[in-house]
KOLKENU-933612 format. One record per residue (C-alpha): residue number from 0; residue in three letters; z, y, x. Coordinates in Angstrom, 1 decimal, decimal comma. Last residue first. Layout:
NUM;ALA;Z;Y;X $
...
END
This chain:
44;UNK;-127,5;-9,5;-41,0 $
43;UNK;-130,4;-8,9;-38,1 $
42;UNK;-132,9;-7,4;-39,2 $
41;UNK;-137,2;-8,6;-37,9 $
40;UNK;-139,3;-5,2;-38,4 $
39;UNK;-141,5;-6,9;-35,7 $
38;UNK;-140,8;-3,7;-33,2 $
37;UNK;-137,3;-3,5;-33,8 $
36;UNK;-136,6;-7,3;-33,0 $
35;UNK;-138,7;-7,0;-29,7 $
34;UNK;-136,5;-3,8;-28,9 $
33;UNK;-133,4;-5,3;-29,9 $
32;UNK;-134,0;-8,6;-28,1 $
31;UNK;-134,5;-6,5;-24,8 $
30;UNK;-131,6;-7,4;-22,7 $
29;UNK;-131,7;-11,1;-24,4 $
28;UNK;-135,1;-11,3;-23,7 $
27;UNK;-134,7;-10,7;-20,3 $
26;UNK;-131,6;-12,9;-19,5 $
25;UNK;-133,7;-15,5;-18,8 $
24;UNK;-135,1;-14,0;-15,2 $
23;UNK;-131,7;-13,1;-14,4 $
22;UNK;-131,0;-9,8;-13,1 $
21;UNK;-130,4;-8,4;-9,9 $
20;UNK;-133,2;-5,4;-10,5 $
19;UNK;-135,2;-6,8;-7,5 $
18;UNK;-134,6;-10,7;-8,2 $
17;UNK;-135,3;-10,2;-11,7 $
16;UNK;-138,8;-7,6;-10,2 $
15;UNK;-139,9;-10,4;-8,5 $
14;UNK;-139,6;-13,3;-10,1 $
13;UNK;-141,4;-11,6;-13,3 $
12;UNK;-144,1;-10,5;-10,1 $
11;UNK;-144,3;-14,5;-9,1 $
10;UNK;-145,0;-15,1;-13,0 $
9;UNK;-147,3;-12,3;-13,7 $
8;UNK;-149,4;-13,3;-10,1 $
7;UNK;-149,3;-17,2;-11,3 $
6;UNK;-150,9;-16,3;-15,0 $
5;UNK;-153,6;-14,0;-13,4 $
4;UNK;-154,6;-16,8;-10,5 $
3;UNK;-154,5;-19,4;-13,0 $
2;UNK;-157,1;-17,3;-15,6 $
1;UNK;-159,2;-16,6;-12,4 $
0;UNK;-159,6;-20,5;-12,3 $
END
């Protein structure tokens, strides 16, 4: 039950925050791919 509540309040707050900074929810990963891609040591090319 508390596991619910956690997982709803990231997910309304992801909402959020897109709607806030006028950005599309999806478009997240792709505005931080380089970071996430940095991080795992993952090279592109």
């Amino acid at each position: 039950m508390i596991r619910m509540l956690i997982v709803s309040q990231l997910i309304l707050k992801f909402i959020k925050y897109s709607i806030q900074f006028g950005v599309a929810p999806w478009k997240y990963f792709q505005l931080n791919a380089k970071y996430f891609n940095k991080e795992k040591g993952y090279t592109i090319g």
